[in-house]
Structures are given as C-alpha cells and as structure tokens.
N, C-alpha and C positions, 0 to 999 in steps of 0.2 A: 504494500500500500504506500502510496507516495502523499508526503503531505510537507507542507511548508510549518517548521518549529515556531516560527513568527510572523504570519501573515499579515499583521498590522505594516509592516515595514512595507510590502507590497505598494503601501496608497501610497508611497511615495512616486511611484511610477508616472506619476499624476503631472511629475515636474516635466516629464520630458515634451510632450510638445511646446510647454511655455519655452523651456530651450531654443525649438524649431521656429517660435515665431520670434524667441529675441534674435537669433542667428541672422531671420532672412531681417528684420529690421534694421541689424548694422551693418549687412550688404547693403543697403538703400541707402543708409545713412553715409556709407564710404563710397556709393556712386556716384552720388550728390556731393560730398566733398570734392572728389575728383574733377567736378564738371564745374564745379566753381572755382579749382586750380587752372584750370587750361583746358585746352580741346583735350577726348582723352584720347585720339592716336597721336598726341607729341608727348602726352603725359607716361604713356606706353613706351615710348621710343629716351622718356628720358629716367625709365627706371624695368630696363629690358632683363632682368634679371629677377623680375619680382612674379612668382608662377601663379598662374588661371587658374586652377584646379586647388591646388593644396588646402586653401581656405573650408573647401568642403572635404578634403579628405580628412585634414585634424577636426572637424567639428564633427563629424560622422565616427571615427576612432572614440571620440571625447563622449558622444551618446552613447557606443555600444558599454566604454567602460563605464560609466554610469548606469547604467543596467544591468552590466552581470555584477556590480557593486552592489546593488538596489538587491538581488537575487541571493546574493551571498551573505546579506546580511539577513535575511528571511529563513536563511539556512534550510534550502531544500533534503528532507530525507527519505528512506525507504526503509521500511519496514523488514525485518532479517531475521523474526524469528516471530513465530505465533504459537499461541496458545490454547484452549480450552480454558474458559472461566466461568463457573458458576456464579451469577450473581440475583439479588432480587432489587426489586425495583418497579417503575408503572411506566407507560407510554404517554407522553403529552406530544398533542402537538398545539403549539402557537399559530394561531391565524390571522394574518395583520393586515389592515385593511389601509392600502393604497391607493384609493381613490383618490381624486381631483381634488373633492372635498376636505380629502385631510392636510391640504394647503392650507385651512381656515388656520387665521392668526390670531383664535379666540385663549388659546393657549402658548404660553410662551416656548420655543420661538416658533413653531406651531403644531399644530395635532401630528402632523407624520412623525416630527423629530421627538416629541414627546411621547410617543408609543414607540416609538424605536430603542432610546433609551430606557423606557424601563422595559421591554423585551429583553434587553441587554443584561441590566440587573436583575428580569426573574430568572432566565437562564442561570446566572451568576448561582441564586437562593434554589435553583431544584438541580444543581448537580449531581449526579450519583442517579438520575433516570433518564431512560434514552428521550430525546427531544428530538421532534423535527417539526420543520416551518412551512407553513404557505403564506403566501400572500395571492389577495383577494381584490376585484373591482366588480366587473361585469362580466368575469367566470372566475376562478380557483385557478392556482398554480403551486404543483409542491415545487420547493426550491432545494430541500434539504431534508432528505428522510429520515427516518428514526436513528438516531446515534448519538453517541456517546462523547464525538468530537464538538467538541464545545466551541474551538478556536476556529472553526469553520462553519461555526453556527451563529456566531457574530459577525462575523465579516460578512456573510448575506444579509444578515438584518440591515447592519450597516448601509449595504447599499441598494436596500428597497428603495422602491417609488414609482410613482406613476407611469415613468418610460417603460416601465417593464413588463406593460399590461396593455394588449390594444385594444382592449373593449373597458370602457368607463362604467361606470355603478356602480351600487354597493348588493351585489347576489350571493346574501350569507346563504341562503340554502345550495350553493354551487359548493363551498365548505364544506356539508356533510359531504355531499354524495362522492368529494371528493378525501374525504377521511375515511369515508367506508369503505374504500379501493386502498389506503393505505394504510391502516393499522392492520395488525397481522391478523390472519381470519381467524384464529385460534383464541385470541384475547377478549372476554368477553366482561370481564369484570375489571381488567386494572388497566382502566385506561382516559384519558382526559382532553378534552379538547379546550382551546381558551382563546374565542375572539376577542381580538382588540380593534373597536369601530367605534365609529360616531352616529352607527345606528340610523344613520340617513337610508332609506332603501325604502323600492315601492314592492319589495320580493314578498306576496305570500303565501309562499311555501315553507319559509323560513322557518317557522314557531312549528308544523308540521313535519317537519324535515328534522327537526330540533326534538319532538316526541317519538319519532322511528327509533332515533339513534340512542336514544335515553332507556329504550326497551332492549338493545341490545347491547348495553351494558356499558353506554358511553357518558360522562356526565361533562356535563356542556357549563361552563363557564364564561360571560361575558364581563368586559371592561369598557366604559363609555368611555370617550373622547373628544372632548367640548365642550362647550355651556352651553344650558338655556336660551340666554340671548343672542346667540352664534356669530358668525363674521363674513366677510365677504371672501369667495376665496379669488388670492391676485393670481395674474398668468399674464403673462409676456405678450404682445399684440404687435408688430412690426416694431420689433425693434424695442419697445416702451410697455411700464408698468401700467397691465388695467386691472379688470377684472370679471370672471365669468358671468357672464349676461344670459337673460331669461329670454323667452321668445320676443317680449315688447322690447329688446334693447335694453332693460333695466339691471343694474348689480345684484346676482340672484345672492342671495342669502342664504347660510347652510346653517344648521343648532344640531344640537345633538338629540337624538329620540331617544330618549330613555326609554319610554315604557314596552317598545318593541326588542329593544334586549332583556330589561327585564323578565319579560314574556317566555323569552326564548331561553334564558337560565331557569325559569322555574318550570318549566317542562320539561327540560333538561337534566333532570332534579342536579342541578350544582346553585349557584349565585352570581349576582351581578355585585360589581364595584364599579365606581366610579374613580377617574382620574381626577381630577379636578380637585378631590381631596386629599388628606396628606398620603403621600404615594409609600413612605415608607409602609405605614398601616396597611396600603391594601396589598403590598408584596407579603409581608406577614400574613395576613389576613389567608391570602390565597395559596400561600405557601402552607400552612398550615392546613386549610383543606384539601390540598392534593397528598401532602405525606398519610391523612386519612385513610385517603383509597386504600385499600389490600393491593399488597406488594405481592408480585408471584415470581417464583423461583426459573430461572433461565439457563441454558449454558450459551455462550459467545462467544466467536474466535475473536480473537484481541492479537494487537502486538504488541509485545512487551519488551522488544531492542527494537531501535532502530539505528540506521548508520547515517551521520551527516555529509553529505558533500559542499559545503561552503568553499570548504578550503578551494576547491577547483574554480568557482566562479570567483572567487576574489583574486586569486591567482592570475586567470583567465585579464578579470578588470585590472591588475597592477601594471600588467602586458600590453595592454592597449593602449593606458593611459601612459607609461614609459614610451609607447612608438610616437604616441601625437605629441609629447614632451620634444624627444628627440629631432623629429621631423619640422627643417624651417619653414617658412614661406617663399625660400625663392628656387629656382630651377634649378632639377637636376643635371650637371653637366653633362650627365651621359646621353639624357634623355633632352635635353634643352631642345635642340634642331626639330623634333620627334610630338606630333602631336596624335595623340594618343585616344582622342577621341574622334578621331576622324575613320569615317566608314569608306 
C-alpha cells in the first residue's frame, strides 16, 4: 500500500504555478526593459553571448527540484509487511454537504469551512473506528471509504467543495441509498451515518429514506449548519463579487431548516445538533453517542512497516537544483553557432 507519511506538505504544490506566472511576468518585465534600452536586434548584437533558451531551462530544472523537494518532504512510503488484526470498533460515515448554499456567510468564515473543520476534529474525537466520507449536493459521492487512514481522511475533507459536484442541491436521500451500497452488507447493528447540512432541500424522500435505513440497523445522525436568519450566498459573476439570484433577478437567500433534519435524526432513531452552538459540546455530545453503539469484533489486514523513500526525491531535488545553480545564462561555446530548436 502506498501512502504519503505527510500529506499536508503536498498543499504546498499549490506554489508552483504562482512560480509559472511570476517567471512569465519577469520575461515581460525584461522584454520591456530591453525595448526601452535600444532596438533589440542591436541590443542582441551588443550582448551576443547572453543564451535564448537557458532562462527557461534553469526555471524549469528550479520547478522540477521544487517538486521532488515538495515530495520528499511528504515522504512517500510503501507498505513491506502486513498483518492480520483483530480489532473492535463501529463504521461511521460522515456526509458533508457541499452545496452552493454552504457558501452562506451566516457562519464565520462560512458554512463549508465550518463543517469542514469540525469534520476534521470529529475524525480527530472517533479515532480507533473505521471512517469514511461523502460528500453531497444534487446526488452523493463516496470520496473515501471505510478506513482507518485518518491522514487521508483529512486531506479530502480538506478539499471538499462545490467544484467537485456537477449537479447543485441538497439530495440527502441520495446519502442513504448511497450508504446502503457502502457499508459492508454484513453490519447491521454497529454502524453510523452523520450528515453535516444546512438542511436546505426540496428532497422528500429524505425523512423516508432516513426510516429504511434506521430499520436496518443504521442510526442517522444530523448536524445543522447556519442560522435562522441565513445569508446571501456570494459567487463570482464576470470577473466580480455578486450573489446567487432567484428567478426575479433578486439575492436568493438560504437559512438553515432545522426541522427537516430534525425529522430525519429522529426517524433515524440517532439526534440532531446544531453548529451554531458551542461546537466543542456537540463533538462531545456526538462523540459520546457513537462510542454507545455496540462495537463488533473484526479481523483486518493492516500494515505495520512501512519503508520510506524520501531520501530519493530529495536526492533526486539536491541534483537538479545543483544543475540550475551551476548552469549560466550565456552560450555554450560548443553549442553557440548551433540552434537547437530548429526543425
């Protein structure tokens, strides 16, 4: 099994096109200087030594070793010896709702990032049972099935969100039918579902959908997300900050429904929580009734070495960034006379 020791390092990855646009920007910025020194074939003719190419060969050398740096630092490994583990424990999955609407900035700094982070910390509080995630709009999506890897269970939460879903709404009953396909068919008693919405939805299947799966041994737990008096949610319009408009043109407005997750927890026989209150309490809170559930006894291959390869990509990145070190700006004499990209 292949997994990265440190994935959080990974977001750094994130720098490298910003790179690619400051690169082409101080081309621009030295073609422009150039052409405000002189014409540039005299400018050419009075610095015949200064090479066309190299500027992208070092900047290209300079991204690849920032990347297997970015890599090595993440410490990619592979698993070198398994096991048989008996353990006990219950299935949860989290289901988080990425809709448009969890834009609204009724909560600070809004509904998506505040169900994300505390996804993040219940993950943290049910360690020790396998977890897996979907995320939810206008159908289900598992993102991360049942498992034990925790560090790969964050960094999906992480980067939920709207792009990731092409159909818009909120179809909690897409949730069951889509838990019912993923918990194992054998587990009829220890196991948990727990959506995180703002309960906006015209679905009603939901609350029905919600009493199948309660019969078959699943207990449904909701978390609200938003207020009452709700908020406009923004979205980008050419260019510029607006905000999602109703069919008259008007800023639709989104609140959170309580009483249809309510609904949908108490047919579920689990409980509804609210965000909006203090959140440590309701991590407690919900924490405390999932350890309830009956825990059943498992075995699972596991790995219990793994081998790191770092050493090779940082190796790899010391090499490349030593070549663009070494490498000048101006022609090689061998190759000077010699143009190299000529077909």
């Amino acid at each position: 099994m292949f997994r990265f020791e440190h994935p959080y390092y990974l977001y750094a990855l994130e720098i490298l096109p910003l790179l690619g646009v400051f690169f082409y920007l101080m081309l621009q910025a030295r073609k422009r200087a150039m052409q405000r020194f002189g014409n540039s074939a005299l400018v050419k003719k009075l610095a015949p030594q200064v090479s066309r190419y190299k500027h992208a060969v070092k900047f290209w050398l300079f991204l690849l070793g920032i990347t297997f740096l970015i890599f090595g630092a993440a410490n990619p490994q592979w698993g070198v010896k398994r096991e048989q583990v008996k353990r006990k424990g219950i299935d949860v999955f989290i289901a988080l709702d990425v809709s448009k609407s969890m834009l609204a900035e009724d909560l600070a700094p809004n509904r998506l990032e505040r169900a994300k982070k505390f996804s993040e910390d219940l993950v943290e509080k049910l360690r020790g049972e396998r977890i897996g995630l979907m995320i939810f709009a206008g159908n289900a999506y598992l993102q991360v099935p049942l498992t034990v890897d925790y560090a790969a269970l964050d960094l999906f939460i992480k980067t939920a969100g709207p792009d990731l879903v092409p159909t818009q709404g909120t179809a909690i009953s897409e949730v069951f039918a889509l838990s019912e396909r993923s918990f194992p068919p054998d587990n009829r008693r220890h196991k948990a579902l727990i959506i995180i919405s703002d309960g906006e939805t015209h679905d009603d299947d939901a609350q029905k959908k919600a009493e199948e799966a309660a019969k078959n041994g699943l207990l449904v737990f909701t978390v609200g997300i938003g207020t009452a008096e709700g908020a406009f949610i923004p979205e980008f319009v050419n260019g510029r900050m607006d905000f999602v408009r109703d069919e008259r043109g008007n800023p639709a407005r989104t609140r959170l429904e309580e009483e249809s997750l309510r609904r949908i927890a108490a047919v579920g026989n689990g409980a509804y929580f609210n965000l909006a209150n203090n959140t440590d309490q309701v991590l407690r809170a919900l924490q405390q009734r999932v350890e309830n559930i009956e825990k059943r006894e498992f075995e699972q291959q596991a790995f219990s070495e793994y081998e790191s390869y770092f050493q090779y990509f940082l190796a790899i990145a010391l090499l490349l960034l030593v070549i663009e070190f070494l490498i000048s700006y101006t022609k090689n004499r061998y190759l000077a006379d010699k143009d190299l990209f000529r077909i």
